[in-house]
C-alpha positions in Angstrom: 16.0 -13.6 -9.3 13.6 -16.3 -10.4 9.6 -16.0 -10.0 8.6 -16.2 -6.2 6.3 -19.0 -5.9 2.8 -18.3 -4.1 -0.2 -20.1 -3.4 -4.1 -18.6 -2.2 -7.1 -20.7 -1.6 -10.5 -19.9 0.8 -12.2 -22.8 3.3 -14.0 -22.3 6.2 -11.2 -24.6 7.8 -8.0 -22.7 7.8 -6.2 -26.4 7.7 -7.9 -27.4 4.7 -7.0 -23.7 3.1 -3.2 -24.5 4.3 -3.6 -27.9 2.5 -4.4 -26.4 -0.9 -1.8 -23.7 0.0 1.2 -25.3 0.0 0.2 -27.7 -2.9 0.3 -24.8 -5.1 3.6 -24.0 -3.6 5.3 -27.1 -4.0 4.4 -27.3 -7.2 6.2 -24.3 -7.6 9.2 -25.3 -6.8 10.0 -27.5 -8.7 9.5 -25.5 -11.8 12.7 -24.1 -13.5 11.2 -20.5 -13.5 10.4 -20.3 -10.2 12.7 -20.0 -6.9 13.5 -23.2 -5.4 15.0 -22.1 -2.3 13.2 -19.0 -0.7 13.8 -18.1 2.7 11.4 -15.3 3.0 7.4 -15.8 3.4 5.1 -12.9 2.8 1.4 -14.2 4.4 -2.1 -12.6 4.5 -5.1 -13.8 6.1 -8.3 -12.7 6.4 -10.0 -11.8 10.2 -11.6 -15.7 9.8 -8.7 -17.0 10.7 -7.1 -14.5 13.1 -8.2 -16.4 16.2 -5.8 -19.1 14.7 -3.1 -17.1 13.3 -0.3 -19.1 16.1 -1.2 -22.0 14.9 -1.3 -20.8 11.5 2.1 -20.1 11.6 3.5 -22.7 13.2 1.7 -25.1 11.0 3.2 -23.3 7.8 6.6 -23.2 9.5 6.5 -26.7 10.3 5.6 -27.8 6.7 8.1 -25.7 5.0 11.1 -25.8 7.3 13.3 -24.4 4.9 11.5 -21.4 4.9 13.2 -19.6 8.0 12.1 -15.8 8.1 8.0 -15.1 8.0 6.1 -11.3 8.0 2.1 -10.7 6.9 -0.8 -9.6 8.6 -4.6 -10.1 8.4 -7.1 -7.7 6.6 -11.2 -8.2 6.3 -10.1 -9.0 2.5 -6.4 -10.3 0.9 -5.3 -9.8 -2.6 -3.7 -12.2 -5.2 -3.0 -11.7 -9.0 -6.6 -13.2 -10.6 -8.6 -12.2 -7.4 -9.8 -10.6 -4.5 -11.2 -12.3 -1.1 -13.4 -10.6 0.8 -15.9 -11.2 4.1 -14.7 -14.7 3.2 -12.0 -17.4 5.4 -8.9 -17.1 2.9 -5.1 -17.1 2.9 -2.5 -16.3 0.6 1.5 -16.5 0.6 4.5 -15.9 -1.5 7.7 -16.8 -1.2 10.3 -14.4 -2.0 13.9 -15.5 -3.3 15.6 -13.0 -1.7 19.1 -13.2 -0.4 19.3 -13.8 3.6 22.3 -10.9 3.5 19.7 -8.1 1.7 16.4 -8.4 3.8 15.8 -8.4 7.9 12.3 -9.3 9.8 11.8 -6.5 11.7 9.3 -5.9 14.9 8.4 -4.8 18.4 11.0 -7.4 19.8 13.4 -6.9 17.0 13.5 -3.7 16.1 15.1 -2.2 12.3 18.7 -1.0 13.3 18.9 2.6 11.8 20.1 3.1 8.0 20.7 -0.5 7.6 17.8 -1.1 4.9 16.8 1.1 1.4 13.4 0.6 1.9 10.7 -1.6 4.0 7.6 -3.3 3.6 5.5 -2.7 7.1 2.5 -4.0 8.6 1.1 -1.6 11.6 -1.8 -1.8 14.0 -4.2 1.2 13.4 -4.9 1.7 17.1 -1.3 2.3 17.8 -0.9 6.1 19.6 1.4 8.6 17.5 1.2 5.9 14.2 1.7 8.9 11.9 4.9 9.9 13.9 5.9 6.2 14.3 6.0 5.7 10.7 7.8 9.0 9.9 10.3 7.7 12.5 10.3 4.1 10.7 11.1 5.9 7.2 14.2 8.1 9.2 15.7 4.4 9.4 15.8 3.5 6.2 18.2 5.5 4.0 16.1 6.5 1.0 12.8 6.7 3.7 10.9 4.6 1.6 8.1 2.5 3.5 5.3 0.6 1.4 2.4 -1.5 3.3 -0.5 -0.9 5.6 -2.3 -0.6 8.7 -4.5 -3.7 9.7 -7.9 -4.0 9.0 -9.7 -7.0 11.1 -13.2 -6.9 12.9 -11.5 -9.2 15.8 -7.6 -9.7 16.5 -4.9 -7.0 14.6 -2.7 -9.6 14.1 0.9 -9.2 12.5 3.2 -11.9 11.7 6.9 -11.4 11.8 9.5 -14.1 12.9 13.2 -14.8 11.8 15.3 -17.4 12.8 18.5 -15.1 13.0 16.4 -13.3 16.0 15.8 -15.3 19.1 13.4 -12.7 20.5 11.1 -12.9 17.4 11.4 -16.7 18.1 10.5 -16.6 22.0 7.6 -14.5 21.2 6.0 -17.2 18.5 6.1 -14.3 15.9 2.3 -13.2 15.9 1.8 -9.8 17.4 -0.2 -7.2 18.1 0.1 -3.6 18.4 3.0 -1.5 16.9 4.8 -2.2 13.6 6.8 -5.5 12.2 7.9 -6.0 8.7 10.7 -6.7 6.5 13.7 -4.2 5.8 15.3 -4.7 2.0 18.9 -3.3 1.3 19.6 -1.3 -2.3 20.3 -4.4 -3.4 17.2 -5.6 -3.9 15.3 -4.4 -6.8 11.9 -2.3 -5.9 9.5 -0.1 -8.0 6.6 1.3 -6.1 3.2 3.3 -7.2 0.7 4.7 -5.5 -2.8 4.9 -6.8 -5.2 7.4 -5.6 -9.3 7.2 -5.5 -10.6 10.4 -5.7 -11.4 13.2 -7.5 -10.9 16.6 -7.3 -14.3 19.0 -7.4 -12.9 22.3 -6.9 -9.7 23.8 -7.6 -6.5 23.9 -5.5 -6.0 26.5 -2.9 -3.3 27.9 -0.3 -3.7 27.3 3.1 -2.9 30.9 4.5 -4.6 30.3 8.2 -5.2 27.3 10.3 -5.1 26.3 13.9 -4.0 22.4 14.4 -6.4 20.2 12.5 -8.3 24.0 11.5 -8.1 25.4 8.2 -9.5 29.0 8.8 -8.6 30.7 5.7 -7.9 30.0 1.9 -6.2 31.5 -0.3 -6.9 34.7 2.4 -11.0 33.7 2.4 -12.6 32.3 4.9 -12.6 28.6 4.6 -16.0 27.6 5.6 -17.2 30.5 2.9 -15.2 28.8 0.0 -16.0 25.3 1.1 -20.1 26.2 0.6 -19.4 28.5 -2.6 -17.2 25.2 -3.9 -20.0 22.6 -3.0 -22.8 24.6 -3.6 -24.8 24.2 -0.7 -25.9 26.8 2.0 -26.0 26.1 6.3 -29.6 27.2 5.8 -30.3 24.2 4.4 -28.9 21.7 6.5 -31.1 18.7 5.4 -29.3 19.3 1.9 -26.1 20.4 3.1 -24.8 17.7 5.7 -25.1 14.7 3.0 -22.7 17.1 0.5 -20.3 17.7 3.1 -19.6 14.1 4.8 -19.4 12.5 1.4 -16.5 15.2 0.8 -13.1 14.6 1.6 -10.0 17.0 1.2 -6.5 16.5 -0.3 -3.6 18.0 0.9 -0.1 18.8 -0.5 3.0 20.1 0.8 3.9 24.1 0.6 4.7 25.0 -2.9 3.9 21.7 -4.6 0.7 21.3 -6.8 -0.9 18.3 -6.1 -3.6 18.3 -9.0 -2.0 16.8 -12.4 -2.7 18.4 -15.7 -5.4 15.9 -16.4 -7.3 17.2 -13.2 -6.3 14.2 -11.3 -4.5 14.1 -7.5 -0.9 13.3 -7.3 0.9 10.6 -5.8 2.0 12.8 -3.1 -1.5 14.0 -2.3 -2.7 12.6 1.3 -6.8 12.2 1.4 -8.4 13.2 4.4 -11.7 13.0 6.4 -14.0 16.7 7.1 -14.4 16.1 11.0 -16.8 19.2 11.4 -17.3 22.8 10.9 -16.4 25.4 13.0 -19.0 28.6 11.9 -17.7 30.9 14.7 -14.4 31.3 13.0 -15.5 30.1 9.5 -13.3 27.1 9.8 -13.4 23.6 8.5 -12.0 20.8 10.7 -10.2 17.6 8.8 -8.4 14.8 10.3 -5.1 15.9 9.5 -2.8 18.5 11.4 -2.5 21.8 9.3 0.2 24.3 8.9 0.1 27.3 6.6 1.7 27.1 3.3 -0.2 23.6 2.4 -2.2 23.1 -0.6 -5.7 22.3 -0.5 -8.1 20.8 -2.4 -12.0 19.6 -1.9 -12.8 16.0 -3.9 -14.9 12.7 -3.8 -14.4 9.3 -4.3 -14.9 8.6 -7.8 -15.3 5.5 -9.5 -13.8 6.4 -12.9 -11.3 8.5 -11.5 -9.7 5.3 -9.8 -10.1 3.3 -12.4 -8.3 5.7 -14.8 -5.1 6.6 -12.0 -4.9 2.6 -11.8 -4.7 2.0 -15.1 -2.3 5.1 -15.7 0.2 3.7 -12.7 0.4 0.2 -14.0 1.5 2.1 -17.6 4.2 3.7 -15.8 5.3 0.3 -14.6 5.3 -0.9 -17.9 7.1 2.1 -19.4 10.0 1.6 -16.8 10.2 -2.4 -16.9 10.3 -2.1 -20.5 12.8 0.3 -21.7 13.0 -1.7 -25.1 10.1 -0.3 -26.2 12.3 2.9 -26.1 13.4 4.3 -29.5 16.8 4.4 -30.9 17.5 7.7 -29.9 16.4 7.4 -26.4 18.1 4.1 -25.5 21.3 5.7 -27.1 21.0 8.3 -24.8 20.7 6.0 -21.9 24.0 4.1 -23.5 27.6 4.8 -23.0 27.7 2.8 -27.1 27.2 5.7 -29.5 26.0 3.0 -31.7 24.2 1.0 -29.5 21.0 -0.1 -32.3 20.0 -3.2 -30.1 17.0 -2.9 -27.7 18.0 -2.8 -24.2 17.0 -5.3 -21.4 14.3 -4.9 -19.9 13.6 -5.6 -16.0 11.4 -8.5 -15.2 8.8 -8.7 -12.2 9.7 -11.4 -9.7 6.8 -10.6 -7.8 4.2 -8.3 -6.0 2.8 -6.9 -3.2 -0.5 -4.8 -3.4 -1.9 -2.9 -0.6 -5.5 -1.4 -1.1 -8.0 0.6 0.9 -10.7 -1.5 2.3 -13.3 0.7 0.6 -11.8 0.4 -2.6 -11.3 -3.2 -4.2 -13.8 -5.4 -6.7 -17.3 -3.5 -5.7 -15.5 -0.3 -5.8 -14.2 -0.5 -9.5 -17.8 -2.2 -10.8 -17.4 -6.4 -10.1 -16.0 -8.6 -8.2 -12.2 -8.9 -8.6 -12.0 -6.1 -10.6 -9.3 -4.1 -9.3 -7.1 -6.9 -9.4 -8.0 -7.9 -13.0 -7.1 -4.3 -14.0 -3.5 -4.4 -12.4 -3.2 -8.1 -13.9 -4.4 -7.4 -17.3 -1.4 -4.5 -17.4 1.4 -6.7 -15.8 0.2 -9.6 -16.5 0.0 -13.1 -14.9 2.8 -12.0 -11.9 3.3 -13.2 -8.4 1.2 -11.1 -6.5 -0.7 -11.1 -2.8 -1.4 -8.1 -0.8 -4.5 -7.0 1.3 -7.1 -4.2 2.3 -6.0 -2.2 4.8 -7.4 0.4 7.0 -5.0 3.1 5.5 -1.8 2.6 3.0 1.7 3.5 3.6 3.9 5.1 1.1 7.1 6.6 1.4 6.9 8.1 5.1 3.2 9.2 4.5 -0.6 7.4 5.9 -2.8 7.5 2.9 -6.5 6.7 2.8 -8.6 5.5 0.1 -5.8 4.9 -2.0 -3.7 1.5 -3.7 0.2 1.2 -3.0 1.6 -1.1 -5.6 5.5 -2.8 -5.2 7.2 -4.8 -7.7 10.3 -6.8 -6.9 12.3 -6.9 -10.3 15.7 -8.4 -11.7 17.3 -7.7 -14.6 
């Protein structure tokens, strides 16, 4: 698997933008490290160009005709390697050289037939009813329920690309939709790594949900939850000047029943899902979050923070790195991973074909102290890589919605 050739530029004209686009591809082409025959197109555009994303398409399709099978979706700011375009007209795709036989375009019109993919990469409108239960139901398809991507973010059209020209119903529809979820499927064939980056920090330590009524926690850790919640945060009701300002800017991470979700080093886990406080309920000393609640589930109270992103970002891209790199290894570990009890050479390592990165709209450049700078931090670990994404209005990892967090995917080879 060669590097996947990919090309971003910004102009109020989207034509102009597609111009400088595919220069950058075709140049890429013909380069011996880079695929010369892709047949799968990841795209991103921001809401500039959403009015035009038809034409879009079919203006890319036209141009690169041996390019079949297309899947993106617009955000109010797209990702690349070196940068990050936001509140700005901007486009960005990648060409992956993936086998036709290990990949399929999935959407409303063509759906994903059940356990024929690993994993999938999926785009999904945020104002689609049951989403959560949608995407649980996406993951059921795939056979190690792995999902990676993220809900839309646009201030006019939601628009999702996905066309293939195995599927005539993706073709009669002109592959831009809205509503639902589209994407593409990937077999165990192809070769995935996946991270997921969280933004917050926590403030107070981890508790036992022992009580709760839907999206209600009543009691923690056999207290009453709106009692801990003030005693954690310091603030008092009799002060509600002083108190409301604590509490919205408080969010609340939840974990599954008997799993910690606070590392050693204080920070949330991968598996930890962020969610909003929606109110307070004094009668029953409650506290209301968006998120339905069953007992058993670990709580705990945190804030975005800055340097805690930073730091999770910079310790996910090192795990990367530690697993595309096992001959960094010593001797005794890579003999332990050998069947040759005197195996003394390093071992291959796996090399990044590309990348796709999906971030929380209120993370990104501003966020992590300049502009770009997220992106420079995930560049300046894997270096100059194939990479486009964009910010999304809530990231999807394994069958989960996460907020305020980054979901990083590598395609490797050997």
């Amino acid at each position: 698997m060669k590097l996947f050739p990919f090309g971003h530029a910004t102009h109020p004209q989207w034509r102009m933008a597609a111009g400088l686009v595919l220069a950058q591809l075709r140049a890429q082409l013909t380069l011996p490290d880079y695929a010369s025959e892709p047949r799968l197109a990841l795209v991103y555009i921001t809401d500039h160009y959403a009015h035009e994303a038809q034409a879009l398409l079919d203006h890319f399709r036209q141009e690169l005709p041996e390019v079949t099978d297309w899947a993106g979706t617009v955000g109010v700011g797209i990702a690349v390697n070196n940068a990050e375009y936001f509140d700005e007209p901007a486009l960005a795709v990648m060409l992956c050289n993936v086998p036709p036989a290990q990949y399929r375009v999935f959407s409303g019109v063509s759906p994903l037939p059940a356990q024929w993919a690993d994993a999938a990469l999926v785009h999904a409108d945020p104002a689609t009813p049951d989403l959560a239960e949608l995407i649980a139901e996406m993951a059921g398809r795939t056979q190690q329920g792995y999902l990676f991507g993220g809900l839309t973010s646009s201030r006019t059209h939601s628009v999702q690309f996905a066309i293939s020209a195995d599927q005539p119903q993706s073709l009669a529809a002109g592959g831009v939709f809205e509503g639902g979820l589209s994407g593409v499927a990937f077999s165990s064939q192809v070769g995935l790594l996946s991270r997921v980056t969280q933004g917050c920090q926590p403030v107070a330590p981890e508790r036992e949900i022992t009580e709760a009524d839907k999206h209600v926690v009543l009691k923690l850790n056999g207290e009453a939850a709106l009692d801990v919640m003030l005693d954690d945060l310091k603030i008092s009701l009799s002060e509600p000047q002083k108190a409301i300002p604590v509490v919205r800017s408080t969010l609340v991470g939840l974990s599954p029943a008997g799993q910690s979700g606070v590392g050693r080093a204080g920070n949330l886990g991968s598996d930890v899902l962020v969610r909003h406080i929606v109110g307070l309920d004094p009668m029953r000393q409650g506290v209301a979050v968006a998120e339905h609640l069953e007992p058993g589930m670990r709580l705990t109270f945190c804030k975005r923070d800055v340097h805690a992103a930073r730091a999770d970002l910079v310790r996910v891209c090192a795990e990367i790195r530690e697993e595309l790199e096992p001959e960094m290894l010593s001797i005794e570990a890579i003999n332990g991973l050998s069947d040759d009890p005197v195996a003394t050479l390093p071992q291959a390592g796996k090399r990044i074909a590309g990348a796709v990165y999906v971030s929380c709209t209120g993370r990104g450049g501003p966020h992590f102290g300049g502009p770009s700078a997220e992106m420079q931090i995930i560049r300046h670990a894997l270096g100059d890589v194939p990479l486009v994404g964009f910010f999304a209005a809530g990231e999807i990892a394994r069958h989960h919605l996460y907020g305020y967090t980054g979901v990083l995917t590598l395609f490797t080879t050997d």
